[in-house]
N, C-alpha and C positions, 0 to 999 in steps of 0.2 A: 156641764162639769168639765174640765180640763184635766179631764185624764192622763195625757202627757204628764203633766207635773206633780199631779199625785202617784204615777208608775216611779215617777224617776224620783223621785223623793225616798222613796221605797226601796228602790233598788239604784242603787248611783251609780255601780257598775255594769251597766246595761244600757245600750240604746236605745230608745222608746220609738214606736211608730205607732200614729192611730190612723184606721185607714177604715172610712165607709164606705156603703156599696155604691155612691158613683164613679168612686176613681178606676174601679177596673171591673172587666166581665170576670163570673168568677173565677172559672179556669185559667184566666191568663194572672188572676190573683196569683192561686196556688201555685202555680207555675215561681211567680214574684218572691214568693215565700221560699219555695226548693233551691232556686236562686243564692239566697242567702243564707241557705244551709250548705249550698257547696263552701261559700266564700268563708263562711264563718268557721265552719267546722265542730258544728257541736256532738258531744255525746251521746246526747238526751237532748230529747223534742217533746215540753209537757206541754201539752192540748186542754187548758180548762175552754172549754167551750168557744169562748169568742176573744182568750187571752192566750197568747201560744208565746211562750218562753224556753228560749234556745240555754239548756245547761252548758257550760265551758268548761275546760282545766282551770284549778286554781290564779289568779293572776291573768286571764284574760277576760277580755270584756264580752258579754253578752247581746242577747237583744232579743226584744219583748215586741210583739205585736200587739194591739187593741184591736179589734176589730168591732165596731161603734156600728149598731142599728142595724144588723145582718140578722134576718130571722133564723130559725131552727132547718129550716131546709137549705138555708143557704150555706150555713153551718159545716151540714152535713156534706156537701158538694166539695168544698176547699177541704174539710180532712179527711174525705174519698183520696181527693187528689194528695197531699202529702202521706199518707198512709201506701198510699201508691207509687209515690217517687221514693220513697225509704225503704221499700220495701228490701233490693239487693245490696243496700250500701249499710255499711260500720254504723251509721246514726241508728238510734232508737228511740222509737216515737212511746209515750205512754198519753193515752185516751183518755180524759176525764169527762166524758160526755153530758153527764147531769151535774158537774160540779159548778156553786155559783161562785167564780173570781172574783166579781164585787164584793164580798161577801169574805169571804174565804181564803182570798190570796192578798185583795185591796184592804179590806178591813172595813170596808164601805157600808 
């Protein structure tokens, strides 16, 4: 499925990223993800499972991660790590850990 283009169809104001588990170990992921919460600057960091979507101010753009074939432990690993880099800054993460994004957020 091309998830890219069904996120972004969805959401038009957001930049889409799908990223499976060869492109990076997963600490230097979450790492990749924190990254893009400096540059971006969002509010809100909602975490459905394996879909992590950066809330913005009205009028600016977003960006949406997929993360495509990442089991439950790996999951859990990357939002140790952003939960952990948010922890002293303005951003606010909310946890949806059993929620399914296909489903729920995608309409899938």
């Amino acid at each position: 499925m091309d998830y890219e283009a069904v996120i972004s169809e969805k959401f038009p104001n957001c930049n889409v990223e799908v990223i499976t588990p060869d492109v990076f170990e997963l600490e230097m992921l979450s790492e990749y993800i924190a990254d893009d919460i400096v540059v971006y600057k969002p509010h809100t960091v909602l975490v459905y499972r394996h879909l992590i979507r950066f809330l913005m101010n009205v009028g600016e753009r977003g960006k949406i991660y997929y993360l495509d074939g990442f089991s439950d432990e790996d999951l859990k690993v990357i939002h140790g790590g952003l939960l952990k880099f948010t922890w002293k800054s303005d951003t606010k993460i909310n946890l949806f850990k059993n929620s399914n994004p296909d489903r729920d957020i995608l309409g899938l």
